[in-house]
Steps between C-alpha positions, in 0.01 A plus 500: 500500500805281382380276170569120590661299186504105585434257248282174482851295575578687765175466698475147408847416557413666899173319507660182430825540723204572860279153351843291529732696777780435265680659209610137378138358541376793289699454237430137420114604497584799286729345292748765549858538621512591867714783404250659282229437792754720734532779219125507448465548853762763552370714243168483655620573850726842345156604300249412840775684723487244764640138587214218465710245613700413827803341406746290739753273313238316236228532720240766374148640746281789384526839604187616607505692172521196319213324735255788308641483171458103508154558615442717205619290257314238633204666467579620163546108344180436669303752292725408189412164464 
């Protein structure tokens, strides 16, 4: 079995980007320069293996494999805070 390595950014930088549909959007709330938001989710896409985001022009939709991640994260924040 292949050994995942994604950091907190990365997963919150995703989690953030499905809430708002928008890398610019995300960014403001994060604080963060869009570009680093796109990094943080590239990296995470090469380590997962798999696309969680549609993309056409600026406009971004999750994958189905993004729909479960989302879900998970979601559920994970829940039982965080």
């Amino acid at each position: 079995m292949k050994t995942l390595h994604y950091s907190f950014a990365q997963i919150e930088a995703f989690a953030t980007i499905a809430e708002t549909g928008s890398l610019s959007r995300a960014a403001i709330r994060l604080g963060k320069d869009r570009t680093t938001l796109r990094d943080l989710l590239d990296y995470l896409e090469d380590a997962l293996g798999y696309a969680l985001f549609l993309r056409e022009g600026r406009s971004l939709a999750l994958t189905a494999e993004g729909e479960q991640l989302f879900r998970q994260t979601m559920e994970d924040r829940k039982s965080v805070v």
